[in-house]
C-alpha positions in Angstrom: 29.7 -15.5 -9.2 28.3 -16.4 -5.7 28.0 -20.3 -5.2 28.2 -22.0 -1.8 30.3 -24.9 -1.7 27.9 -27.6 -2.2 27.1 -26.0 -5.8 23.9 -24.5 -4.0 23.3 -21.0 -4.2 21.5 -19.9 -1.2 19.3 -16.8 -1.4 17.5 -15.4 1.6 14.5 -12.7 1.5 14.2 -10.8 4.3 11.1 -9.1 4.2 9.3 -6.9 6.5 6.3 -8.8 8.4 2.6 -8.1 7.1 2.3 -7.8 3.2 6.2 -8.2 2.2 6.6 -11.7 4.2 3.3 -12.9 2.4 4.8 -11.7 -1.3 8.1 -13.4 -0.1 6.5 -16.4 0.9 4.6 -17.0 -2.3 7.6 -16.1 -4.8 10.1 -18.3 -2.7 7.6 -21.6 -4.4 8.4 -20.8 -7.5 11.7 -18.7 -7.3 14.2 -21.7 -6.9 13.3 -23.6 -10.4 12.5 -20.1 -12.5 16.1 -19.1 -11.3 17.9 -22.2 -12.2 15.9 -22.1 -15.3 17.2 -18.9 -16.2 21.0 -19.3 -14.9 21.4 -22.5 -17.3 22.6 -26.3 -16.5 24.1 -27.0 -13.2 22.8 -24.2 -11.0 20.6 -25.3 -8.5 19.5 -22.5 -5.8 17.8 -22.7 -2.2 15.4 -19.7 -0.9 14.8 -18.9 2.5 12.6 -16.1 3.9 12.9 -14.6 6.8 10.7 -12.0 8.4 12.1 -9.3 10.2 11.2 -5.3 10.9 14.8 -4.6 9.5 13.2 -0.8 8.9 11.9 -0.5 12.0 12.9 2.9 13.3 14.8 4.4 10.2 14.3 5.6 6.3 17.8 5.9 6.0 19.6 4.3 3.1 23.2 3.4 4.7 21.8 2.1 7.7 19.1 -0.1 6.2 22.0 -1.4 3.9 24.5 -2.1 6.9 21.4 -3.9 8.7 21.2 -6.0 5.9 24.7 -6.7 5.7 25.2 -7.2 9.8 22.0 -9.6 9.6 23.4 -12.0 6.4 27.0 -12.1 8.3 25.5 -13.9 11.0 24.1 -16.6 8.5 25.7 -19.0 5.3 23.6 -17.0 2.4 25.0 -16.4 -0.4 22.3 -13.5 -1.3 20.1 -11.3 0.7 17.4 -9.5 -0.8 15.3 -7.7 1.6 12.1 -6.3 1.0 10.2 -3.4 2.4 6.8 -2.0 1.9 7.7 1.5 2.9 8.8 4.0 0.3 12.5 4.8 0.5 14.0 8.2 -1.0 17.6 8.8 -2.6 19.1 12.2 -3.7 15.1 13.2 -4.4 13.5 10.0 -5.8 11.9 7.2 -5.3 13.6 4.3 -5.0 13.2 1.3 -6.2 16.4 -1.5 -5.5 19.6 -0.7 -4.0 22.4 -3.6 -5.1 26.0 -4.1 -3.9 27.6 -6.8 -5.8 30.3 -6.9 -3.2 28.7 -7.6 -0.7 26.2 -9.9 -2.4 22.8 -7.8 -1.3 19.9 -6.2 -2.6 17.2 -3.9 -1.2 13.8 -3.7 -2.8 11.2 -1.0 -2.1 7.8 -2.3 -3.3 5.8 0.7 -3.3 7.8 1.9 -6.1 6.4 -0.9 -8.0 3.2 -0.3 -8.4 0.1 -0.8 -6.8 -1.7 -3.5 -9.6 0.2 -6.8 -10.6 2.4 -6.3 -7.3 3.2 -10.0 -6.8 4.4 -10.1 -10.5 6.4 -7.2 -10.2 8.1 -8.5 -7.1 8.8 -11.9 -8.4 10.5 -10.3 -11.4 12.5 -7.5 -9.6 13.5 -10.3 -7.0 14.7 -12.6 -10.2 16.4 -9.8 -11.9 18.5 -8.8 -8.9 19.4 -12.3 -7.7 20.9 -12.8 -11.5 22.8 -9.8 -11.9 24.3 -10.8 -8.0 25.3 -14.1 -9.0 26.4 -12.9 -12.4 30.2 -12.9 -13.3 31.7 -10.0 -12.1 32.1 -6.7 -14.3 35.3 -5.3 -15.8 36.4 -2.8 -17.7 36.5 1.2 -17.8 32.8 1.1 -17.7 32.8 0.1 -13.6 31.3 -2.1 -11.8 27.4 -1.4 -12.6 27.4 -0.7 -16.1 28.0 -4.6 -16.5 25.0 -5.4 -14.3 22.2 -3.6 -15.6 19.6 -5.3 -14.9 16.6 -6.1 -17.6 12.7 -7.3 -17.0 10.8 -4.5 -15.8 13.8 -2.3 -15.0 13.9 -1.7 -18.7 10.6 -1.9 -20.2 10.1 1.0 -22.7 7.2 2.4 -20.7 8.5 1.4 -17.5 9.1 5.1 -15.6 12.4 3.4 -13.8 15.9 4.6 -14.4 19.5 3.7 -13.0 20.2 6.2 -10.0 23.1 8.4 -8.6 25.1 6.1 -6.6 27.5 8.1 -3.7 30.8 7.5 -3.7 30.9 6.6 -0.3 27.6 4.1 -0.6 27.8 0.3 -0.2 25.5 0.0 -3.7 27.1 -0.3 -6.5 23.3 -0.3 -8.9 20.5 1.8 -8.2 17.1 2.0 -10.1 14.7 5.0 -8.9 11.3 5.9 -10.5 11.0 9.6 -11.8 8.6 12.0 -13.5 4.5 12.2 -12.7 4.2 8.8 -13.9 6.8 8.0 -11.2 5.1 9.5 -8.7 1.7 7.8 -9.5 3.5 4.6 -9.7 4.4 5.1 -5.7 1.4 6.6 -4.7 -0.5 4.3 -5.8 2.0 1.2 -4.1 1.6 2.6 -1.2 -1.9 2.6 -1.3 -2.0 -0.9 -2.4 0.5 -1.4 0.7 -2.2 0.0 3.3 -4.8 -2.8 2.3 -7.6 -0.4 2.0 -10.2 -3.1 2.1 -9.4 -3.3 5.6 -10.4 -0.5 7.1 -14.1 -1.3 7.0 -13.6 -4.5 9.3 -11.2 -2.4 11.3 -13.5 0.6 12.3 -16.0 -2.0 14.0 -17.5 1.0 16.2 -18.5 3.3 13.1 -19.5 0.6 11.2 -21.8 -0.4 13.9 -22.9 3.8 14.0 -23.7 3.6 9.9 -25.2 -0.3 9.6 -27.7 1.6 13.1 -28.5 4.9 10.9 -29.2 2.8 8.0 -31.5 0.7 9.5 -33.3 3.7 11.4 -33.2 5.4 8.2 -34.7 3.5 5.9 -38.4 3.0 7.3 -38.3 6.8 8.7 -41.5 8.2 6.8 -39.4 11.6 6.3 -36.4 10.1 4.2 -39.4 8.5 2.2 -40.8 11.6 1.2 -37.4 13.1 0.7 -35.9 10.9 -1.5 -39.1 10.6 -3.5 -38.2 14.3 -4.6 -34.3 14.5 -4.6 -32.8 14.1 -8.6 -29.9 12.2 -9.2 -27.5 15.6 -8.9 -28.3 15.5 -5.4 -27.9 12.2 -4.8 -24.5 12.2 -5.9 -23.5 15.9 -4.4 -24.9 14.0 -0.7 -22.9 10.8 -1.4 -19.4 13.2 -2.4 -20.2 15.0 0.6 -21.0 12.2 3.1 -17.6 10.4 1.9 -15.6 13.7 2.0 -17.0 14.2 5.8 -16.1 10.7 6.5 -12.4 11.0 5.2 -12.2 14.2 6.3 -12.9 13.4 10.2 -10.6 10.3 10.4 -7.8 12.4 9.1 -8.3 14.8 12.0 -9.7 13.0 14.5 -7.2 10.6 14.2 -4.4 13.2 13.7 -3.4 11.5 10.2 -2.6 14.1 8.4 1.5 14.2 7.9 3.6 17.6 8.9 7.4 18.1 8.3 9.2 20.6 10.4 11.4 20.5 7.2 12.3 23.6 4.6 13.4 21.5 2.4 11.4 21.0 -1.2 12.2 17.1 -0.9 10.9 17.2 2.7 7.1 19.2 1.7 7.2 16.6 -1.5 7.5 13.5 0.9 5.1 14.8 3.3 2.7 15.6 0.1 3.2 11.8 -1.1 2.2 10.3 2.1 -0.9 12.7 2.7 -2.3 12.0 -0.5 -1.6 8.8 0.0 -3.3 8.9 3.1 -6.5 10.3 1.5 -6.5 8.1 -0.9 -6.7 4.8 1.1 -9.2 5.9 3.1 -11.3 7.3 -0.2 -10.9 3.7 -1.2 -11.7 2.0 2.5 -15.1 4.6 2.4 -16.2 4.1 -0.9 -16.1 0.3 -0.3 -18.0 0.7 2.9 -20.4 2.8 1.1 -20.9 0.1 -1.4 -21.5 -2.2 1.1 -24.1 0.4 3.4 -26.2 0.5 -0.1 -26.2 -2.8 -0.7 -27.3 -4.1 3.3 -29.6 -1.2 2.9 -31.0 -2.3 -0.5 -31.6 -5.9 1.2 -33.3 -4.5 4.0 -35.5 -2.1 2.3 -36.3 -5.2 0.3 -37.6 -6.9 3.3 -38.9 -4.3 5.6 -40.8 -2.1 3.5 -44.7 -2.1 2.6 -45.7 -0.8 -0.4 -49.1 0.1 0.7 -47.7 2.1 4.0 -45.1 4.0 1.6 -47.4 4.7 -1.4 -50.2 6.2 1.4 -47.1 8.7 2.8 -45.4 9.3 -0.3 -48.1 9.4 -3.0 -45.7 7.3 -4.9 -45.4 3.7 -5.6 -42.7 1.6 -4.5 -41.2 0.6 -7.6 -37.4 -0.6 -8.1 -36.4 2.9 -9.1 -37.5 4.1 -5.5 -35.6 1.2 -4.1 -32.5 2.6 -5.5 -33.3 6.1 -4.5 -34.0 5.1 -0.9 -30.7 2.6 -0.5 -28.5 5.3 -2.3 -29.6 8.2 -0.2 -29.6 5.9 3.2 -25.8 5.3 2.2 -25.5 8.7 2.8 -27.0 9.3 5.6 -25.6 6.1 7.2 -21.7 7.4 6.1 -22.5 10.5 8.0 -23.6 8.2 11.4 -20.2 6.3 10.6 -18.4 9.3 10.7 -19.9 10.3 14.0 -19.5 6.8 15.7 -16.0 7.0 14.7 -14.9 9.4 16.8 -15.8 6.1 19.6 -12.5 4.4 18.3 -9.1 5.0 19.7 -6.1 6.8 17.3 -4.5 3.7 17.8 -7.6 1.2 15.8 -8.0 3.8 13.0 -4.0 3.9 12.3 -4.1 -0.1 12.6 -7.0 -0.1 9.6 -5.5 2.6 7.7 -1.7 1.7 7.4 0.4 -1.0 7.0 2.3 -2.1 9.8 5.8 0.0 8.8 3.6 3.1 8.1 2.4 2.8 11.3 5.7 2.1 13.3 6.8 5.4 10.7 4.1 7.6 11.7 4.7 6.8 15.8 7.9 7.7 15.5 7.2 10.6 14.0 4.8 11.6 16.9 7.0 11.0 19.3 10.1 13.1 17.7 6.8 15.7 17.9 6.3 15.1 21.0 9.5 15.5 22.0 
């Protein structure tokens, strides 16, 4: 096993900056005592994080891995485990942690854990592969990682992760990839959690300032009155699908989001498929939040602007909380389709900042400029 010579094991995580520094940084509390917990008496263990862009430029396996290792030779850690928020691809899945015993390292790929409970997860993958790193080394016919399998949520019954093919010539030795459509979900739905969808509200300040104006406008024009007096709930909900499909549907091409492989391969149309749906998906989640938010400003403001005399003399109708409703909800709409307008104001460079993570947006540059090219 690994110990340093003052009977300290030292573990380092080097994590990507944005979201996998902050998961590092909050595991690495608690890490140190649930590790010598779980390694019994007399093992003590110091964790130290370390946020670099190790990925920056590359998806590939072999150099990530020789990254990792050229980065811990130039330090005294026992254990490196490096953690990425961009999804990583071997022989046609999705990975999930890359381990070479040797070498003492581990790389973990946090999309392929989930997109609920992700701090959990990570804490327990991290656990898991600093055990079976600092645990006695394997013998036998079996080889070297059939004596390390790891356990916790690498073997849950329900869990849709497997041990991988592992290349001969490949510094791992222990490979865990997610398969099947439950796989796939599982990774879609990481990444999404990776993009921080909650963000792209605050980030589109221009077309937020377009839909809070056609909102406001909206709500004491005389002609949405009488409209939404006579519009049934079908078409309330066929204008709100529509105004959040427009609104998706014009960031993705006026912002050029929308992910092309100049590949043949199947595994190259089934990546690019993962991250456009997973480019539809955050923003479905950023615009239906903003929508939430437009309805309820707009429910506030009704509240306060509105005169039930003036309404009930242009609509026949009185202004009741069911016509509250109706007015905020169909506002929404009308306000998502002015947001959608004012955000053609923004630059590429603002909606790939609130739509991505950092690494997805250093992956998709690249990617333009290989275009470009």
């Amino acid at each position: 096993m690994r110990v340093s010579s003052q009977g300290v094991t030292v573990v380092a995580l080097l994590a990507d900056p944005d979201a996998p520094t902050e998961i590092a940084q909050r595991m690495a509390r608690m890490l140190p005592d649930r590790l010598a917990d779980r390694s019994g008496p007399g093992r003590r263990f110091d964790v130290e994080v370390v946020s670099e862009p190790f990925t920056a430029g590359t998806e590939d396996l072999s150099t990530l891995t020789r990254r990792i290792m050229d980065r811990a030779r130039a330090e005294s850690w026992d254990i490196i485990v490096a953690l990425t928020d961009l999804p990583l691809h071997s022989h046609g899945r999705k990975l999930v942690v890359d381990l070479s015993h040797e070498h003492g390292l581990a790389l973990l790929s946090l999309p392929s854990l989930g997109g609920f409970r992700l701090q959990t997860r990570a804490r327990q993958a991290v656990e898991e592969a600093v055990l079976s790193l600092t645990g006695p080394q394997a013998t036998g016919p079996e080889g070297p990682a059939e004596g390390r399998q790891l356990r916790g949520p690498f073997t849950r019954r329900l869990a849709p992760i497997h041990p991988g093919q592992v290349g001969e010539e490949e510094i791992a030795d222990l490979r865990y990839v997610v398969t099947g459509p439950r796989g796939y979900l599982r990774v879609l739905l990481g990444m999404v959690r990776a993009n921080r969808p909650w963000r792209l509200v605050p980030g589109l300040s221009k077309a937020l300032a377009a839909a809070l104006a056609t909102g406001a406008v909206a709500t004491v024009n005389s002609t949405v009155w009488n409209l939404t007096t006579y519009l049934s709930t079908p078409r309330l909900v066929i204008a709100m699908v529509g105004s959040v499909a427009l609104m998706i549907g014009w960031l993705i091409v006026d912002a050029n989001l929308w992910h092309r492989t100049d590949e043949a391969s199947p595994e190259a149309r089934k990546r690019a498929a993962l991250y456009n749906a997973s480019t539809v998906l955050t923003l479905g989640v950023g615009v239906v939040v903003c929508y939430a938010g437009l309805m309820l400003i707009n429910l506030v403001w009704a509240l306060f602007i509105l005169n039930d005399r003036v309404f009930a003399s242009t609509t026949r109708t009185s202004l009741d909380a069911a016509e509250y409703w109706t007015l905020s909800w169909f506002v929404a709409s009308v306000a998502t389709v002015g947001g959608a307008l004012g955000s053609g104001l923004e630059s590429d460079e603002a909606i790939r900042a609130a739509a991505y993570s950092k690494r997805e947006q250093e992956r998709r540059s690249m990617l333009q400029d290989d275009h470009g090219d």
